[in-house]
N, CA, C and O of each residue as an XYZ file, in Angstrom:
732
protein
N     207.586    260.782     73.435
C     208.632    261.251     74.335
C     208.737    262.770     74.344
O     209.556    263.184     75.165
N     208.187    263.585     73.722
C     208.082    265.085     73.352
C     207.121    265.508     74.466
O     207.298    266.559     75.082
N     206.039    264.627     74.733
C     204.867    265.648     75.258
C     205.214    265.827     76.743
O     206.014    265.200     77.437
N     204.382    266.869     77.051
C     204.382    267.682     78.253
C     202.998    268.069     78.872
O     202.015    268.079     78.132
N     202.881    268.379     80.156
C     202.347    268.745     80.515
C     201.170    267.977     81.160
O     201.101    267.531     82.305
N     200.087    267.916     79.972
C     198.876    266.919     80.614
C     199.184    266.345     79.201
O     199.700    266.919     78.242
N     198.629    264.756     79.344
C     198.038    264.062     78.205
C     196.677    263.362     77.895
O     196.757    262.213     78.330
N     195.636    263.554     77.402
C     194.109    263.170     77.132
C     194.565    261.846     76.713
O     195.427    261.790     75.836
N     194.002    260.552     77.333
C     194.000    259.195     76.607
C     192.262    259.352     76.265
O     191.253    259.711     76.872
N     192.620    258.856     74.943
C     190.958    258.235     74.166
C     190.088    257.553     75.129
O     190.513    257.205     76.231
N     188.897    257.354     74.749
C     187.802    256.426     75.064
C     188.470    254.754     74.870
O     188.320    253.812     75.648
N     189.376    254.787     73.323
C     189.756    253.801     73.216
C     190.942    253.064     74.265
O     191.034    251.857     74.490
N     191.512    253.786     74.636
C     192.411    253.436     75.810
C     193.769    253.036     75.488
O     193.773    252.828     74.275
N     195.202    252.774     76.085
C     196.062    253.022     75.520
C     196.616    251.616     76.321
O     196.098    250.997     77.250
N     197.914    251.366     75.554
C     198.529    250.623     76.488
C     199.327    250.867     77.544
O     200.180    251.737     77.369
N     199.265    250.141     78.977
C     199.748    250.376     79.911
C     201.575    251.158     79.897
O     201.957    252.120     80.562
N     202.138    250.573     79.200
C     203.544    251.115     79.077
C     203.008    252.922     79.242
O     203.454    253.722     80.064
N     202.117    253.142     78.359
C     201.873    254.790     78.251
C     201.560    255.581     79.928
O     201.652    256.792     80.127
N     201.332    254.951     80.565
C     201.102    254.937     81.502
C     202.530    255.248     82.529
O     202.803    256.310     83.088
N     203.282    253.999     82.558
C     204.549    253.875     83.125
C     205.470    255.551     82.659
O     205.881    256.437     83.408
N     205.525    255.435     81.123
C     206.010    256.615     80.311
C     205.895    257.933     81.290
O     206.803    258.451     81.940
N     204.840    258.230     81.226
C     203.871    259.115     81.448
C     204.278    259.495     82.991
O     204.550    260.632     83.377
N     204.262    258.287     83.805
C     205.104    258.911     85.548
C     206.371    259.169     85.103
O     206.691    260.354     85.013
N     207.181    258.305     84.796
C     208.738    258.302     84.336
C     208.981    259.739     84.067
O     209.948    260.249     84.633
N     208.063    260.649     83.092
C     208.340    261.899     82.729
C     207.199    262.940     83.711
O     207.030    264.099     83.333
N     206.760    262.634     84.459
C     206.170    263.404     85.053
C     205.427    264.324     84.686
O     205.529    265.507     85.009
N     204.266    263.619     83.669
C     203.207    264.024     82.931
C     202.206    263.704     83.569
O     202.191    262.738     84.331
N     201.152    264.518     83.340
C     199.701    264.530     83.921
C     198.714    264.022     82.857
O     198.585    264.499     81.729
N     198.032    262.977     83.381
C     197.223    261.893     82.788
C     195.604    262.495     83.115
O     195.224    262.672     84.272
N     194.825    262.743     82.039
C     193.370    262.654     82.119
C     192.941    261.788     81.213
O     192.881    261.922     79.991
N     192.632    260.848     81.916
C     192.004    259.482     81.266
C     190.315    259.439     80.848
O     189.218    259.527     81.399
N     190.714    259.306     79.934
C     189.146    259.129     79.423
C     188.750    257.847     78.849
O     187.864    257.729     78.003
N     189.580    256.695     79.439
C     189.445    255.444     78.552
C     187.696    255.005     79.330
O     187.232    255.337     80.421
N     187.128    254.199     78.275
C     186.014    253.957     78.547
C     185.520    252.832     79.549
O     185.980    251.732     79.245
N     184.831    252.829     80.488
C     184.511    251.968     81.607
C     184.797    250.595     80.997
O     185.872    250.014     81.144
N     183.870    250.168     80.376
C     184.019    249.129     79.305
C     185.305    248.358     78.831
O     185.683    247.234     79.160
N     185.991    249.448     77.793
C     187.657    249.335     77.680
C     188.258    248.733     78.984
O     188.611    247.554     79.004
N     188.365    249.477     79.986
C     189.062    249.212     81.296
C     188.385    248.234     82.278
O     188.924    247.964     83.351
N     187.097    247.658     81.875
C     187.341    246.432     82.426
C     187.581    245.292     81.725
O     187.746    244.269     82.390
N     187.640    245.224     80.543
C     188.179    244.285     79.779
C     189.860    244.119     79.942
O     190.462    243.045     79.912
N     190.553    245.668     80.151
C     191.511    245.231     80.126
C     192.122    244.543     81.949
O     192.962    243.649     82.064
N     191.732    244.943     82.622
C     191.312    244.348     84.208
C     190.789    242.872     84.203
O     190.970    242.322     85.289
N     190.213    242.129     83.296
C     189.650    240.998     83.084
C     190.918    240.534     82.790
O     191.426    240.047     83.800
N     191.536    240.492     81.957
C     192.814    240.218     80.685
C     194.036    240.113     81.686
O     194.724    239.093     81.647
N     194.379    241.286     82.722
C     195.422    240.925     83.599
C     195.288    240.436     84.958
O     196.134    240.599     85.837
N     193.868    239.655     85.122
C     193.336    238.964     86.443
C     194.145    237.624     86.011
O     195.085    236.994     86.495
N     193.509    237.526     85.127
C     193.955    235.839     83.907
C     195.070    235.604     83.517
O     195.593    234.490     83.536
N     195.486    236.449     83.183
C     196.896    236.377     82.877
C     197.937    235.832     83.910
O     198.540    234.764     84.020
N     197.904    236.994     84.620
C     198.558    236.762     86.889
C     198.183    235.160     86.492
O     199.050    234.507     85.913
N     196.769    234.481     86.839
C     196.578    233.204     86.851
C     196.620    231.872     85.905
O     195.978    230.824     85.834
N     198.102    232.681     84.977
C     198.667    231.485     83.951
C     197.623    231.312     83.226
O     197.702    230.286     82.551
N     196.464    232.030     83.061
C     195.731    231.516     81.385
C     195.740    232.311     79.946
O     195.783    233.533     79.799
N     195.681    231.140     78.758
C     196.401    231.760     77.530
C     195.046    232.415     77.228
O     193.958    231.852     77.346
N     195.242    233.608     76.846
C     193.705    234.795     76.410
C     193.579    234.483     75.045
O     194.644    234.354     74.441
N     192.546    234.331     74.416
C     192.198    234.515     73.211
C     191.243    235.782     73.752
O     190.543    235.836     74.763
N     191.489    236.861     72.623
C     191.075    237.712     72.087
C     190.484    238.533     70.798
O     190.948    239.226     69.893
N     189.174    238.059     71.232
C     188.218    238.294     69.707
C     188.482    239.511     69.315
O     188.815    240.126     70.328
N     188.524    240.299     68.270
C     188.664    241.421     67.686
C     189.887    241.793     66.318
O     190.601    240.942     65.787
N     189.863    243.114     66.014
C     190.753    243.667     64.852
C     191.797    243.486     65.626
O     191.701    243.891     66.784
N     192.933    242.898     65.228
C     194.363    242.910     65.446
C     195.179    244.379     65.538
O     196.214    244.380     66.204
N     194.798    245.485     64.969
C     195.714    246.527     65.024
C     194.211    247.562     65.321
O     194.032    248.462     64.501
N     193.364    247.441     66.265
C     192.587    248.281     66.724
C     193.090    249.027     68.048
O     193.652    248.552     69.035
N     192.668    250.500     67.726
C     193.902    250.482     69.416
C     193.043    250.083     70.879
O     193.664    250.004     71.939
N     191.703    249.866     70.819
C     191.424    249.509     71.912
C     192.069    247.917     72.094
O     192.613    247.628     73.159
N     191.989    247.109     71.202
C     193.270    246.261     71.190
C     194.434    246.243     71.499
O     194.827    245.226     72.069
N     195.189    247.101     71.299
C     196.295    247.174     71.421
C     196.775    247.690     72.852
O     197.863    247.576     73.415
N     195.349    248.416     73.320
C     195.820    248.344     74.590
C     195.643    247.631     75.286
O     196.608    247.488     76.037
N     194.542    246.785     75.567
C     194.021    245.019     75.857
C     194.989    244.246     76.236
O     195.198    243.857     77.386
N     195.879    243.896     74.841
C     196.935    243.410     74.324
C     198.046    243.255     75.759
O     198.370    242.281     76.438
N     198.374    244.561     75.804
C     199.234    244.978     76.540
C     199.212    244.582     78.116
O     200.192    244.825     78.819
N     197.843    243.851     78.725
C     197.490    243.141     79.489
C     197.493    241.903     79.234
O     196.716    241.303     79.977
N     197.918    241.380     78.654
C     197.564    240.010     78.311
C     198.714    238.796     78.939
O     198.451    237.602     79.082
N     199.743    239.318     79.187
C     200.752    238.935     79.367
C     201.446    238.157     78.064
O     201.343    238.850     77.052
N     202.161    236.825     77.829
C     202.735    236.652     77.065
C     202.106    235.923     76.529
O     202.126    235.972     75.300
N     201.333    235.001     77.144
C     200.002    234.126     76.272
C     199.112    234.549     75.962
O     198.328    234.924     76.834
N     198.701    234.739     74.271
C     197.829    235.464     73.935
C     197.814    235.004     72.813
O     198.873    234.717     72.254
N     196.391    234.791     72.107
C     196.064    234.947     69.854
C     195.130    236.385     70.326
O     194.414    236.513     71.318
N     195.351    237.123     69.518
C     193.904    237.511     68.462
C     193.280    237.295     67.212
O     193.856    237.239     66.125
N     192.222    237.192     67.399
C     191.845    237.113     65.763
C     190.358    237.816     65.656
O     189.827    238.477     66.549
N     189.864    237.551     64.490
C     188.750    238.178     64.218
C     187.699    237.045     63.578
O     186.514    237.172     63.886
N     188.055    236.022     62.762
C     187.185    235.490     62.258
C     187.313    234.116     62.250
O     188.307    233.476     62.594
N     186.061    233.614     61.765
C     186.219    232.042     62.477
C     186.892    231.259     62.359
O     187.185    230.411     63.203
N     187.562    231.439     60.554
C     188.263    230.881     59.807
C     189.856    230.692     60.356
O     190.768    230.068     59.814
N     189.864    231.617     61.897
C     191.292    231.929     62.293
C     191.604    230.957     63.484
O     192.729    230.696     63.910
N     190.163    230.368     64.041
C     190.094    229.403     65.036
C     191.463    228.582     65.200
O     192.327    228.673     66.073
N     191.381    227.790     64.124
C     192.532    226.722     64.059
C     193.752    226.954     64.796
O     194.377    226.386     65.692
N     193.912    228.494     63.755
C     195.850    228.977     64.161
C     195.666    229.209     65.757
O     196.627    228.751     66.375
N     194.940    229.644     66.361
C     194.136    230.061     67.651
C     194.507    228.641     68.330
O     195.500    228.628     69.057
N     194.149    228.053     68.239
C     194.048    226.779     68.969
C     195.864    225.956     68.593
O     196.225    224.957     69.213
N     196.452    226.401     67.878
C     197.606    225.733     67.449
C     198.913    226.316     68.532
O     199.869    225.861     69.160
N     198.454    227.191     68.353
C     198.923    228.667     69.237
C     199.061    228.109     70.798
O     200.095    227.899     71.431
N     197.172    227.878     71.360
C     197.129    227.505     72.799
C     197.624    226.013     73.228
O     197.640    225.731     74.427
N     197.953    225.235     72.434
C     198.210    223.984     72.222
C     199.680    223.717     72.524
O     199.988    222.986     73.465
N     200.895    224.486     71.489
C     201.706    224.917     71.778
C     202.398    225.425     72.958
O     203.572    225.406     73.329
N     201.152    225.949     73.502
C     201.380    227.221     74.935
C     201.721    225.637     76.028
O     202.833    225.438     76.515
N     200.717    224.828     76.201
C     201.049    223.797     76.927
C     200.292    224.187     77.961
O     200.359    223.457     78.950
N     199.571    225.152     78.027
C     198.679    225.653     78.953
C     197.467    224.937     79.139
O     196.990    224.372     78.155
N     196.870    224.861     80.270
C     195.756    224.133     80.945
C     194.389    225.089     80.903
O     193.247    224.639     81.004
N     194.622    226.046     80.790
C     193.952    227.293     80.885
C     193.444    228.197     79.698
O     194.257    228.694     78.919
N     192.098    228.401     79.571
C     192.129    229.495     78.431
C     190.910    230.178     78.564
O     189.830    229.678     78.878
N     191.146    231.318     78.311
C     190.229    232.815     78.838
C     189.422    233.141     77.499
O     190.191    232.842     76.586
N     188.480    233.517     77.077
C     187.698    233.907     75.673
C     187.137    235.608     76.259
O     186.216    235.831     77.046
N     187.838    236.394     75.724
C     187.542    237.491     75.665
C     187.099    238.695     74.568
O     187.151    238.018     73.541
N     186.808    239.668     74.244
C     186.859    240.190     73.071
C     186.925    241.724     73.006
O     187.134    242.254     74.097
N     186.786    242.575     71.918
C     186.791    243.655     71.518
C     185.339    244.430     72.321
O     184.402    243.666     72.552
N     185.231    245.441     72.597
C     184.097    245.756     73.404
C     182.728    246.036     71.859
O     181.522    246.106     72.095
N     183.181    246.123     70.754
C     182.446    246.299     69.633
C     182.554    244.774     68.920
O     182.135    244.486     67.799
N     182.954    244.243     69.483
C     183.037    242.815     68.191
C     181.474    242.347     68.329
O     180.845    242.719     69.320
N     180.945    241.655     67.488
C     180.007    241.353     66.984
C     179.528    240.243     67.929
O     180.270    239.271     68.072
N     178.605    240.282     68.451
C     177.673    239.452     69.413
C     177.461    238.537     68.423
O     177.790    237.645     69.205
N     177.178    237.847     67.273
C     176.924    236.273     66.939
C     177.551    235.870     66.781
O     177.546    234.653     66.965
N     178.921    236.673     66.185
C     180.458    235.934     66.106
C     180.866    235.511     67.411
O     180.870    234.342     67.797
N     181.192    236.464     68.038
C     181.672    235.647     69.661
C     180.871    234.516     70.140
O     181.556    233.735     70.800
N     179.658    234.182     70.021
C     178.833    232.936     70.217
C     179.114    231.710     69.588
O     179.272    230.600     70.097
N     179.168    232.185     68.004
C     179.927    231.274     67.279
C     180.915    230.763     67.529
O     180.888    229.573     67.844
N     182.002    231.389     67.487
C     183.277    231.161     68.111
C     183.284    230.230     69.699
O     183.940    229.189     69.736
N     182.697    230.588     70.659
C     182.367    230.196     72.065
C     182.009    228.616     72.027
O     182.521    227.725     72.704
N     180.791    228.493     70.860
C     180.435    227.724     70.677
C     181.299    226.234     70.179
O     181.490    225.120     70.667
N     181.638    226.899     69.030
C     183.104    226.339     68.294
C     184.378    225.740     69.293
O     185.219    224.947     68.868
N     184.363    226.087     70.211
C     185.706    226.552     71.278
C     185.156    225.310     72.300
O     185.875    224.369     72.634
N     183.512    225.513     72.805
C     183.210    224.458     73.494
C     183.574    222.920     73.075
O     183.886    221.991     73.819
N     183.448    222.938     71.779
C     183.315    221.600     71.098
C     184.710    221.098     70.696
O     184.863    219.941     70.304
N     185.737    221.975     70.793
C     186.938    221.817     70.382
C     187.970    221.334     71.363
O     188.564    220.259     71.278
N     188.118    222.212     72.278
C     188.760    222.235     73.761
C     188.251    221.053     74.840
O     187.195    220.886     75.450
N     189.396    220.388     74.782
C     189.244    219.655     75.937
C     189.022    219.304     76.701
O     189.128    220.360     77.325
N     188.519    218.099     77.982
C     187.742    218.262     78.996
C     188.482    218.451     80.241
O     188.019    218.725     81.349
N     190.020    218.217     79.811
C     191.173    218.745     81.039
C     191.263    220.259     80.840
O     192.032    220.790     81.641
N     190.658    221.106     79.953
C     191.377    222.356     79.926
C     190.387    223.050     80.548
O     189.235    222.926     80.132
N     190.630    223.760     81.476
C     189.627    225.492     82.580
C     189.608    226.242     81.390
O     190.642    226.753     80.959
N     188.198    226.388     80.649
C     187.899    227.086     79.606
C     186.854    228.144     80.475
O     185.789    227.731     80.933
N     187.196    229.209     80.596
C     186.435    230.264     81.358
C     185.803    231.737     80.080
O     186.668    232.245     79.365
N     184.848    232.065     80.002
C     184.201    232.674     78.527
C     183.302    234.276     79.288
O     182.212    234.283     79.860
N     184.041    235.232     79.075
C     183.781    236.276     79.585
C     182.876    237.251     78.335
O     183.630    237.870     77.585
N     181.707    237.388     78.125
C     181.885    238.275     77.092
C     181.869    239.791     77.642
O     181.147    240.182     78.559
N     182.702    240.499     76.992
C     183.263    241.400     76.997
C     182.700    242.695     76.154
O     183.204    243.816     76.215
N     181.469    242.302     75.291
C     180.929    243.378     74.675
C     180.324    244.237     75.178
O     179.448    243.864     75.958
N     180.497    245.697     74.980
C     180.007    246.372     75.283
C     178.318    246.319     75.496
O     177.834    246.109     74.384
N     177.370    246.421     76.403
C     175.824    246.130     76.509
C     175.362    247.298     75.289
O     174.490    247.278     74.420
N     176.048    247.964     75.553
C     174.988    249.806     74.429
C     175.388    248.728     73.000
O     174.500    248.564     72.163
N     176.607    248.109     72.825
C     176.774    247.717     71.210
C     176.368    246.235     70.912
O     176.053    245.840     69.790
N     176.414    245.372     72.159
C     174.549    244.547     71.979
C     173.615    244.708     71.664
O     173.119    244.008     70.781
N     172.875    245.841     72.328
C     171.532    246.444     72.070
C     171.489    246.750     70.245
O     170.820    246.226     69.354
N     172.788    248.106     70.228
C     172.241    248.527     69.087
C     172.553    246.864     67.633
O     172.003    246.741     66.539
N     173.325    246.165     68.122
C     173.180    245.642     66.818
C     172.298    244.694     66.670
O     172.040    244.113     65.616
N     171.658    244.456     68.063
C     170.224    243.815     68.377
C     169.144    244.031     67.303
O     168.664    243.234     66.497
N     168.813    245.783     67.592
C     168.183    246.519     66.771
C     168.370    246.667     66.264
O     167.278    247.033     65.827
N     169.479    246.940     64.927
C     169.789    246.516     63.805
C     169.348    245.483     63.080
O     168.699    245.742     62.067
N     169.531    244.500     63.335
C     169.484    243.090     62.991
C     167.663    243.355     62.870
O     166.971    243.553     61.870
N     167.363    243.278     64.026
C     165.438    243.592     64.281
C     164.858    244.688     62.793
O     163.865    244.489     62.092
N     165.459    245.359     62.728
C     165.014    247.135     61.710
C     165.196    246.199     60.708
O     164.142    245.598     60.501
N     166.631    245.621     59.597
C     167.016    245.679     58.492
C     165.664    244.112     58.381
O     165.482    243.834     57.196
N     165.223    243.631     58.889
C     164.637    242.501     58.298
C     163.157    243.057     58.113
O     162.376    242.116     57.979
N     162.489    244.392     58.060
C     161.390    244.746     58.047
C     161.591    246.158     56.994
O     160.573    246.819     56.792
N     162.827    246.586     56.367
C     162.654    247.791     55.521
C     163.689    247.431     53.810
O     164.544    246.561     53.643
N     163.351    248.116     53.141
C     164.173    248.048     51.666
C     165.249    248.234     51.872
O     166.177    247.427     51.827
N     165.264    249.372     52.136
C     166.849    249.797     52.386
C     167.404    250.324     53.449
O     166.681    251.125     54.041
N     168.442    250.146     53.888
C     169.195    250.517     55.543
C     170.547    251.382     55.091
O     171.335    251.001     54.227
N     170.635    252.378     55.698
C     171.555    252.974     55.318
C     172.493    253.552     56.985
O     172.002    254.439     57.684
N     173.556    253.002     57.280
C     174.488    252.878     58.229
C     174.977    254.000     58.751
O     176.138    254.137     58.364
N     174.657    254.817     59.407
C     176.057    256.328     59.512
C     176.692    256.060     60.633
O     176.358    255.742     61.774
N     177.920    256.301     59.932
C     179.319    256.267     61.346
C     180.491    256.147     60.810
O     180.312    255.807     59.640
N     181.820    256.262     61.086
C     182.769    256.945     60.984
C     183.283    255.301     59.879
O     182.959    254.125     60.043
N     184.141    255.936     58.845
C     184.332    255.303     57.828
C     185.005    253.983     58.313
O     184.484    253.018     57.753
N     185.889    253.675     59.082
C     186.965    253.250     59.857
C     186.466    252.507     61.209
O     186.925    251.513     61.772
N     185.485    253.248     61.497
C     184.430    252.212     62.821
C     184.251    251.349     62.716
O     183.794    250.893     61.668
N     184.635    250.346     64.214
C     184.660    249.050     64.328
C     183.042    249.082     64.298
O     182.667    248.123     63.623
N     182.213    249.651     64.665
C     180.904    249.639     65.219
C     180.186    249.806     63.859
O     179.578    248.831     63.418
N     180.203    250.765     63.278
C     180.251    250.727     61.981
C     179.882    249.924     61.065
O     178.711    249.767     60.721
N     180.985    249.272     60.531
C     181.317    247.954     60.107
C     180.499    246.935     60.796
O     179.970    246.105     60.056
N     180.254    246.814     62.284
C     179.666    245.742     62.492
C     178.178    245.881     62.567
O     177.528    244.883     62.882
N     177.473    247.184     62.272
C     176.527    246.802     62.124
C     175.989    247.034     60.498
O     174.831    246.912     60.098
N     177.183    247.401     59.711
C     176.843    247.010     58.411
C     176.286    245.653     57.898
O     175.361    245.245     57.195
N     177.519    245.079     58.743
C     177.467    243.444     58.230
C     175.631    242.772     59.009
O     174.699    242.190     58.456
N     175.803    243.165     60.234
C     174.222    242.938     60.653
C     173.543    243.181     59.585
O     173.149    242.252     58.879
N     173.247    244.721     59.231
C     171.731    244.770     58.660
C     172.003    244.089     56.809
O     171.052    243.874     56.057
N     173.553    243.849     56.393
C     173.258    243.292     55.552
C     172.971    242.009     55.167
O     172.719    241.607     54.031
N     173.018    241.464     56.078
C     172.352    239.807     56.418
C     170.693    239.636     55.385
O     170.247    239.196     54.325
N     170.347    240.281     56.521
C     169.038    240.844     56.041
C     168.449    241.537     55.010
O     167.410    241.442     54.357
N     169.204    242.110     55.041
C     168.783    243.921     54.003
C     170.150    244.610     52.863
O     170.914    245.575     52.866
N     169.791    243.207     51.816
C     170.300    243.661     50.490
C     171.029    244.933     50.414
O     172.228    245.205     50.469
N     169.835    245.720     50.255
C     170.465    247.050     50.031
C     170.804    247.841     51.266
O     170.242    248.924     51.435
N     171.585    247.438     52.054
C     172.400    248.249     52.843
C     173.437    249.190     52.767
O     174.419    248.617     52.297
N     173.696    250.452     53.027
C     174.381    251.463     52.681
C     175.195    251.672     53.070
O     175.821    252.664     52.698
């Protein structure tokens, strides 16, 4: 509520309220949210408008999440891991909804979301419009493609990227599949 003038939004992208804020005070917006980001979150409030409950793969308090989120309307899980399926499904069950959207983090991990998809096919009902968008970024396909490809042919793999990176992290876990000594 302090700022002025212009405001820079991240690559990661913000939630829409910031937006609303932002005219309300008659601040100047240079958006830099990432193509990617913004059509995921454009995916998220197509579905929503059309009454379906979103599951959303990814970190729960990531802010490209959180701005996602903020599209989602009121039916919504996130989670991250498979083990979270259940509450996920207890959640859409609850909702009473006919409808359910599979979306994710633009960095979440390409075998998990398959997994999951997969999982989701076999689970979900044959009355329910199960519609499965993946949402990953193509550049963070590729690279954890190649990841995965590199760590199964060298000793050691050593990761650089920001301590805290979703991307990071996910291609740690890739090359350590493979490659013991990963760094």
């Amino acid at each position: 509520k302090e700022a002025q003038g212009t405001v820079l939004i991240r690559a990661h992208g913000v939630p829409k309220e910031v937006y609303e804020m932002a005219k309300e005070m008659n601040i100047k917006i240079q958006d830099f949210t990432c193509p990617n980001v913004l059509k995921v979150q454009k995916i998220a409030e197509k579905f929503s408008q059309e009454g379906y409950f979103i599951f959303l793969l990814g970190t729960k308090n990531h802010p490209e999440n959180i701005g996602t989120l903020s599209h989602c309307g009121k039916y919504y899980q996130i989670f991250e891991k498979e083990e979270e399926l259940e509450v996920a499904l207890q959640s859409f069950q609850k909702s009473q909804k006919k409808k359910l959207l599979l979306i994710s983090q633009t960095t979440y991990s390409l075998e998990r979301f398959q997994k999951i998809e997969k999982q989701l096919q076999q689970k979900i009902p044959e009355d329910i419009d199960f519609v499965v968008k993946n949402t990953i970024c193509r550049t963070t396909e590729l690279r954890q493609k190649e990841t995965e490809e590199l760590s199964k042919n060298v000793d050691t793999m050593i990761i650089i990227g920001g301590k805290n990176s979703s991307n990071t992290k996910k291609l740690y876990e890739v090359a350590k599949k493979n490659c013991e000594d990963t760094i």
